[in-house]
Structure formats: structure tokens, C-alpha cells
C-alpha positions as CSV (number, residue, x, y, z in Angstrom):
1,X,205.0,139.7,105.2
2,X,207.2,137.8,102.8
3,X,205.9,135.3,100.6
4,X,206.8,132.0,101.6
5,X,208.6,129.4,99.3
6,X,206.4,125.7,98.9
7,X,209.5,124.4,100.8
8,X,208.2,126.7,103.4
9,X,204.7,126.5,103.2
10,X,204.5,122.5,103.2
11,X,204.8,121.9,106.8
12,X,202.2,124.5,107.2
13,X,200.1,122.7,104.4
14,X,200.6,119.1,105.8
15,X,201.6,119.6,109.4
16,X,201.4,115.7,109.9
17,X,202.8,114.7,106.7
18,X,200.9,114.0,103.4
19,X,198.3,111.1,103.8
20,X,199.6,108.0,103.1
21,X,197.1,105.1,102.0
22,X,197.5,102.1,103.8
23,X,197.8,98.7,102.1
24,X,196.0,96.7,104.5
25,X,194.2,98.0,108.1
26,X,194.4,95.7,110.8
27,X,191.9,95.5,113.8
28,X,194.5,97.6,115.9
29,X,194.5,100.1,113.7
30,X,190.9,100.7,113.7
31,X,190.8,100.6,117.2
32,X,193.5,103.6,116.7
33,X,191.2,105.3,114.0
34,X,188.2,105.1,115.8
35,X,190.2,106.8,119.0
36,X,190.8,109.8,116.8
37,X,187.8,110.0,115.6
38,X,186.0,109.9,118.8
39,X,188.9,112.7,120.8
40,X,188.8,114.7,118.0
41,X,185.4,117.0,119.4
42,X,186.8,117.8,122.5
43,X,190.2,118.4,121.4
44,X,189.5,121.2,118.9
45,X,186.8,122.5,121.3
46,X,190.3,122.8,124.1
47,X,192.5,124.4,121.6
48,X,190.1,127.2,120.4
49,X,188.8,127.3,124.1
50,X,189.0,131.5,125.0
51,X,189.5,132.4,121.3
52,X,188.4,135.9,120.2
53,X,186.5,135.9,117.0
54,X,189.7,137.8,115.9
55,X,191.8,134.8,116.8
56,X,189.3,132.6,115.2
57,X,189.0,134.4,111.7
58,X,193.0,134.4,111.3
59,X,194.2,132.6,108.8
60,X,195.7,129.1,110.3
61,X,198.6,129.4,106.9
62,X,199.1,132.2,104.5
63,X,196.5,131.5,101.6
64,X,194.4,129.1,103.8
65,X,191.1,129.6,106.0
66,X,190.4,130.9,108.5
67,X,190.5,128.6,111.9
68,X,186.4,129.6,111.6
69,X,186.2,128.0,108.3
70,X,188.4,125.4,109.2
71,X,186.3,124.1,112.1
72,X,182.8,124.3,109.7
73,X,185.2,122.7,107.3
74,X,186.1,119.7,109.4
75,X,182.1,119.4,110.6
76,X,180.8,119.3,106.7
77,X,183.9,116.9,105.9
78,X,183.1,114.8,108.5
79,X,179.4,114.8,108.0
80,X,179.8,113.9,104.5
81,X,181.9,110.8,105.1
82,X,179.7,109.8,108.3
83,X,177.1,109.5,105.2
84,X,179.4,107.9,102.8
85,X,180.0,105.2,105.2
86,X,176.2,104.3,105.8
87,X,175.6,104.7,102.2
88,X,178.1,102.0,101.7
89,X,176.9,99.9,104.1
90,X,173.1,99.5,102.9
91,X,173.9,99.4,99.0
92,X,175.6,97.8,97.0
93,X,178.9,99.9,95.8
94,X,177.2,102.9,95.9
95,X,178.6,106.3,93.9
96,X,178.8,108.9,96.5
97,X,178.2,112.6,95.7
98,X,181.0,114.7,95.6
99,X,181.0,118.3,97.0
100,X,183.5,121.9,96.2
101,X,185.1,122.0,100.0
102,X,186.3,125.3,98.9
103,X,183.3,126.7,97.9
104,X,181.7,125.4,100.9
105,X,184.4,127.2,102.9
106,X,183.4,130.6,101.1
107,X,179.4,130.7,101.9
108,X,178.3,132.6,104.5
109,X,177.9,130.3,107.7
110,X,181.3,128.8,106.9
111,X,182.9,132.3,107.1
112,X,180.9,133.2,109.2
113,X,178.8,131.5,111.6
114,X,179.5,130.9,115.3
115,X,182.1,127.7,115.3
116,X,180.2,126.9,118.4
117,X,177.8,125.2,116.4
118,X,180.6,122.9,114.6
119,X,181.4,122.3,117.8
120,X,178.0,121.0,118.8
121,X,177.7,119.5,115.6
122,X,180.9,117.4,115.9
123,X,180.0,116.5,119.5
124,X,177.2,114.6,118.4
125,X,178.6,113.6,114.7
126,X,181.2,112.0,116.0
127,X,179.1,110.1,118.9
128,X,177.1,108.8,116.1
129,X,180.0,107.7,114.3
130,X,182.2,106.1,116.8
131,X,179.1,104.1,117.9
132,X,178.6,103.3,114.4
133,X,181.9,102.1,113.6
134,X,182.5,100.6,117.4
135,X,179.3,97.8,116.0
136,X,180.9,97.0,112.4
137,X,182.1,93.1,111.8
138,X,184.9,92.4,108.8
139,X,182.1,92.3,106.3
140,X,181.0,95.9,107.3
141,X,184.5,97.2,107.3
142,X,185.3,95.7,103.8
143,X,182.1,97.5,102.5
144,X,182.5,100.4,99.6
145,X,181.4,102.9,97.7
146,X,182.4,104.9,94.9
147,X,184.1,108.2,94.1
148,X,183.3,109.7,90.8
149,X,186.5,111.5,90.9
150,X,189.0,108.7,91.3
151,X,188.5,105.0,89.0
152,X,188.6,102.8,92.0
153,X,186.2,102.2,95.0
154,X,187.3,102.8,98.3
155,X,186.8,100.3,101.4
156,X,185.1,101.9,104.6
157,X,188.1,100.8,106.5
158,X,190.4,102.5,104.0
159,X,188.1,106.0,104.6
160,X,188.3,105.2,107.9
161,X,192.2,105.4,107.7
162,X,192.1,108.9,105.6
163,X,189.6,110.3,108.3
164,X,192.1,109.5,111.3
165,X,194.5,111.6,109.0
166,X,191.8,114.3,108.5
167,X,191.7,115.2,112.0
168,X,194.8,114.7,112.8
169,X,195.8,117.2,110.2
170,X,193.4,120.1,111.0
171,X,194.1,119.9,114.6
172,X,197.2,120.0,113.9
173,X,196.5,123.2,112.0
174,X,194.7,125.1,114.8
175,X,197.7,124.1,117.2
176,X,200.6,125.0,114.9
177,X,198.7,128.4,114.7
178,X,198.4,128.6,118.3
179,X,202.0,127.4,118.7
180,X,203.6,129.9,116.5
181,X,201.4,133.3,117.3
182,X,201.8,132.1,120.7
183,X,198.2,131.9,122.5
């Protein structure tokens, strides 16, 4: 296989463009988010739907995971930041904890466990969190926590935002790869 140039490989990388902080959410874009957020379970669940484990340990770009890691990638992503959000909004700008998503990709139940049990585990995640998010007011939504990473603190409505992107962009990494080997 040839090796692909980074002109080449972006689309792959970012099939739904790079995210793009917003300056300012409105309520119609949370409404928006929170639509993602909640289709997102049952959309991945219909792509992957008949998927042999060969199909699921294939790589969804050269040099990325596997769609297996992939989906236990999205389920620990999105577990994390369903705790970032309640953490922000019962203290007082609280500093999160940061985690190695690539390491996490390379133990053994995210290379190798059933992605049934993401599947599950999003179900229910995501339940949690749309129900969660469906009950904030303004306050709530203005809410933040810190990132040790990054010198700024980030609003729940602003994760909010990057999470819409989140899922958009690995769905949109399981279909490109469905797309192009054409299953």
C-alpha cells in the first residue's frame, strides 16, 4: 500500500472538518448538541450492525485504530466528559483529571474486548446524559471546570459543543471506512 501524503490522510483524520470552538452557543444549538449526543448509540450500533470481528479490527485510516478501539474509544471519551460535566456542576471550577486516550486504546479490553459492550455502555451513557443535559438552566450550562493541559477553563456548554463534534467525527470514521471498502 502506498503511503499516503498528510494532504491525503486529513480527510481521513478529520472526516467532518477540524473542530472549531464556538464563540457563543445558543439554546438552538444545544438543542442540536444534545440530538447528537442522544442518536449517536444507535447510529454506530447500525453502521457496525453484521460486522465480522475482521471487519471490526481493521483499521478505520492507515496509522489509526481499529473500528474495535474506536468504539471503546468513543465509550471511555464519552464516559469521561459525562463525569467532567457533573464534576462541574457540584464544585466550584473544578480541575478535571486528564487521561492517555492512546494508551487507553492499547490495553487489552480496548483491543480487544467485544464492542458489544460499548455498545451497551453507550446505550445507557448517553440516556444518562441527554436526560442530564435535557434538565440544565443557563446557570448549569455556564458551569466549568478545568483542564490541566490548556490555561483556560472550559464552559459545559462549550464541551457540550466539542462532544457534538466528537461523535460526529468517529461516526463519521466507521462510515467513511464502510463507504470506501464497500460493506
Amino acid at each position: 500500500m502506498a503511503t499516503l501524503s498528510e494532504q491525503e490522510l486529513e480527510p481521513l483524520r478529520y472526516p467532518v472538518g477540524r473542530f472549531k470552538r464556538p464563540e457563543a452557543v445558543t439554546a438552538d444549538d444545544l438543542e442540536r448538541y444534545i440530538a447528537t449526543i442522544e442518536a449517536l448509540p444507535q447510529q454506530i450500533r447500525d453502521t457496525v450492525a453484521g460486522w465480522s470481528e475482521t471487519q471490526l479490527d481493521t483499521p478505520y485510516r492507515p496509522g489509526g485504530w481499529t473500528v474495535r478501539q474506536l468504539i471503546h474509544h468513543v465509550a471511555d471519551s464519552h464516559a469521561n466528559a459525562f463525569i467532567r460535566i457533573k464534576l462541574a456542576l457540584t464544585e466550584d471550577v473544578p480541575t478535571i483529571k486528564p487521561y492517555e486516550e492512546n494508551h487507553w486504546a492499547e490495553l487489552p479490553d480496548g483491543k480487544n474486548a467485544p464492542v458489544e459492550w460499548s455498545l451497551e455502555l453507550l446505550k445507557y451513557l448517553h440516556l444518562r446524559w441527554v436526560t442530564l443535559l435535557r434538565g440544565l438552566d443557563a446557570e448549569q450550562w455556564a458551569r466549568e471546570f478545568l483542564h490541566p493541559a490548556y490555561t483556560r477553563a472550559f464552559r459545559v456548554d462549550g464541551i457540550l459543543a466539542l462532544y457534538d463534534w466528537h461523535s460526529r467525527h468517529h461516526l463519521a470514521h466507521i462510515q467513511g471506512l464502510q463507504e470506501r471498502m464497500g460493506w
